[in-house]
C-alpha positions, -999 to +999 in steps of 0.1 A: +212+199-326+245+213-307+239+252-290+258+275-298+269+300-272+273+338-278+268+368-261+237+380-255+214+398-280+187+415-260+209+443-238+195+471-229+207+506-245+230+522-226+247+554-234+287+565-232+292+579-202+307+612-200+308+618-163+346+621-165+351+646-193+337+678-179+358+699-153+396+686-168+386+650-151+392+623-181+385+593-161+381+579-126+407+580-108+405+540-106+416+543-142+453+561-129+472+536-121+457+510-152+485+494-172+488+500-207+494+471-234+512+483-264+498+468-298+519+449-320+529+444-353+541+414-371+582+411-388+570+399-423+601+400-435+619+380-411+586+356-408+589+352-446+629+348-444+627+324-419+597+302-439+574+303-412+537+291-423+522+325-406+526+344-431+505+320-449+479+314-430+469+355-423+472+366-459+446+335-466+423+354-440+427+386-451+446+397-420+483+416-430+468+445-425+460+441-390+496+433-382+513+465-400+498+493-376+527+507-358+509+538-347+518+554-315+493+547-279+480+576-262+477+568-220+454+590-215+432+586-242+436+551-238+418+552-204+390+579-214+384+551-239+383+523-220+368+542-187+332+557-208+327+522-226+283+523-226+271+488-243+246+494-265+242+456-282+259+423-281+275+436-316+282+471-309+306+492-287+300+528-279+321+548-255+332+586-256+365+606-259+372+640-256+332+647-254+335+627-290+310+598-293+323+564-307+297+540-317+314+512-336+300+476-347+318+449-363+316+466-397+328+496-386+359+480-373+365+456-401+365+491-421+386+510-398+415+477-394+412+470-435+401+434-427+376+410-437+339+413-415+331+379-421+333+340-404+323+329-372+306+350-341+311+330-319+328+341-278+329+327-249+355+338-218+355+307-200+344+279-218+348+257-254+328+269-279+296+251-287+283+249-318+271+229-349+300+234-375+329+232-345+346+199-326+368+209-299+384+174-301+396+182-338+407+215-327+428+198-297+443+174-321+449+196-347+470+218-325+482+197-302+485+162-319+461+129-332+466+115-293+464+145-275+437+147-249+411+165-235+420+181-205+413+213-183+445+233-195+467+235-226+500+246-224+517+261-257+549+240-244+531+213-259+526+229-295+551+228-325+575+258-334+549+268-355+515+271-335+536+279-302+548+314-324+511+317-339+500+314-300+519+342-295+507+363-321+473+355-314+479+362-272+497+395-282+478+413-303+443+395-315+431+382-276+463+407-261+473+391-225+501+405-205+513+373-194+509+337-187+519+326-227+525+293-209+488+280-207+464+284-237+427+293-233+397+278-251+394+310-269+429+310-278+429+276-295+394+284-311+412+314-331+441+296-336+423+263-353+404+286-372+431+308-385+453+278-390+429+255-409+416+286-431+386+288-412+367+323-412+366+336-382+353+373-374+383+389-357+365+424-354+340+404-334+368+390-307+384+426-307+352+443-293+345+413-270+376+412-263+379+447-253+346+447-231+356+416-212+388+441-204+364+472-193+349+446-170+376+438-150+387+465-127+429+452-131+433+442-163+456+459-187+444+481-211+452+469-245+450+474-280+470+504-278+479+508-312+442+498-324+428+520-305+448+554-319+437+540-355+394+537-337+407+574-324+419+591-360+389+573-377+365+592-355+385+623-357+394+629-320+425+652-320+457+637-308+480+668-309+490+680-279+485+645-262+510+622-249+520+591-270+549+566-270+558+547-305+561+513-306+598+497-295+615+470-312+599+440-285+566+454-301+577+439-332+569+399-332+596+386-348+630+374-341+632+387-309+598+370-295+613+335-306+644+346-276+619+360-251+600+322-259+631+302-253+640+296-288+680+298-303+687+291-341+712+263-345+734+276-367+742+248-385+709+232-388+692+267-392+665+259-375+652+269-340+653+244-310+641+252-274+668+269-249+647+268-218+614+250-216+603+272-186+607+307-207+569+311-214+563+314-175+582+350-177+560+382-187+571+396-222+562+431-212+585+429-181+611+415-207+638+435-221+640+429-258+662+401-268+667+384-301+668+356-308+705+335-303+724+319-326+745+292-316 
C-alpha cells in the first residue's frame, strides 16, 4: 500500500502570540523590512474572450470566487498577521491582530473565500506527493506530454499556452511566489493536475500550509495580501485608520501577464506565440505592467 505524506497531526497547542501588540509594537522589528505580495484576481472576461480552457477548469472546482477579491492589503496588518502565527494543529491556524484572536481551520476558510472544503489533503514542500489515488508519472505527462520524463526540475517553458498561463495563476495567487515562474515545483504540478483533470483538491488546505511554510521562513514575502484583508473583515478587526494599497492593473492576471510571460498575439492568426523564451526568468512583481503585444 503507497504512504501518503501530510503534515503532522499530533502538534502540540500553541497559542497566538501577542508579545508584539502591547506598548504600540505590532511586530518584531524582523517583520519591518518583510515584502509584501499583493493577491490577485483573475480577467474573466478577457480569459473567456480569448477561449482559454481556465475558465473552465475553476468553475468545474468551484473556484471563481477565489479569483474576484480585489480587496485592498494592509502592510501592517499584514505582518501582525503573519508575525503572531501560534500553530495549534496540522489543520488549523491561529494567530492574533490588533489583540483579536484568529483561529481558522479549513472550513473556516472555505467559508470565508466562498469555495468548496473538499478533495485531497495532501502537502508536501519538497517532495512528490505519495499516495494511493495519485501517479506523479500521469501527472508529468499529463502536463508536460506522453514522453516527457521524470526528472529533478520542470520548467513551465516546457508546458502549452494553456498550463504555462494556469502555472501562473496557480504560482500567483493559490501557492503565491515572487519569482522564479521558470521552474515548477512538485506542489505546483500536483495542483495543477488536479485542477486541470477535475480532480478535487482542498485549496483552503494549501492556503494555510501554504501560509505557515511562509511564517517559517525568516525572508519570504508575505503573501496573500488580498486574502488576508477578507480573514481580517471576517473576524471583524477594524481597518479604518490603517494603511492599504488597492490592487493595480499587473494584479489582474490577464492580458497583461501573457506580455510579462513572453507571449504576443499574432494578429492574423489570433493566437499567442512566444516573444522571448527567457521571459519567465524576470520577476513579475519587479515588472512594470505590460500588455500583451499585438503584432
Amino acid at each position: 500500500m503507497g504512504r501518503k505524506r501530510g503534515v503532522r497531526k499530533n502538534v502540540q497547542l500553541v497559542e497566538p502570540q501577542q508579545l508584539f501588540s502591547h506598548h504600540g509594537i505590532r511586530y518584531p522589528q524582523a517583520y519591518y523590512d518583510r515584502k509584501i505580495l499583493a493577491g490577485k484576481i483573475l480577467d474573466f472576461d478577457f480569459c473567456t474572450t480569448e477561449n482559454f480552457p481556465i475558465v473552465g477548469w475553476l468553475d468545474n472546482l468551484g473556484l471563481r470566487s477565489l479569483f474576484m477579491i480585489n480587496l485592498p492589503y494592509y502592510p501592517d496588518l499584514m505582518k501582525e498577521f503573519y508575525a503572531n502565527f501560534g500553530f495549534s494543529t496540522s489543520v488549523t491556524l491561529s494567530t492574533s491582530v490588533n489583540g483579536k484572536p484568529i483561529m481558522m481551520n479549513y472550513t473556516t476558510l472555505a467559508s470565508i473565500l466562498d469555495i468548496p472544503c473538499d478533495g485531497t489533503k495532501s502537502w508536501s514542500n519538497r517532495n512528490w506527493i505519495e499516495e494511493d489515488n495519485f501517479s506523479k508519472e500521469e501527472c508529468v505527462h499529463s502536463l508536460f506530454g506522453e514522453h516527457a520524463q521524470l526528472v529533478d526540475k520542470m520548467y513551465s517553458r516546457n508546458l502549452t499556452l494553456d498550463y504555462r498561463f494556469l502555472h501562473r495563476v496557480v504560482a500567483t495567487h493559490i501557492l503565491p511566489k515572487s519569482g522564479g515562474f521558470d521552474e515548477v515545483t512538485h506542489m505546483e504540478a500536483y495542483t495543477m493536475f488536479h485542477i486541470i483533470t477535475g480532480r478535487r483538491i482542498n485549496i483552503p488546505m494549501l492556503i494555510l500550509n501554504h501560509m505557515k511554510a511562509i511564517h517559517s521562513h525568516e525572508n519570504a514575502r508575505l503573501a496573500y495580501g488580498n486574502i488576508v484583508t477578507k480573514i481580517l473583515m471576517h473576524f471583524g478587526i477594524e481597518l479604518d485608520e490603517e494603511v492599504h494599497h488597492a490592487l493595480q492593473r499587473c494584479d489582474k492576471l490577464g492580458k497583461g501577464t501573457l506580455g510579462r510571460m513572453g507571449f504576443k498575439k499574432h494578429k492574423r492568426l489570433g493566437t499567442w506565440i512566444p516573444r522571448d523564451d527567457d521571459s519567465d526568468r524576470i520577476d513579475e512583481e519587479n515588472d512594470e505592467d505590460e500588455e500583451g503585444e499585438e503584432m
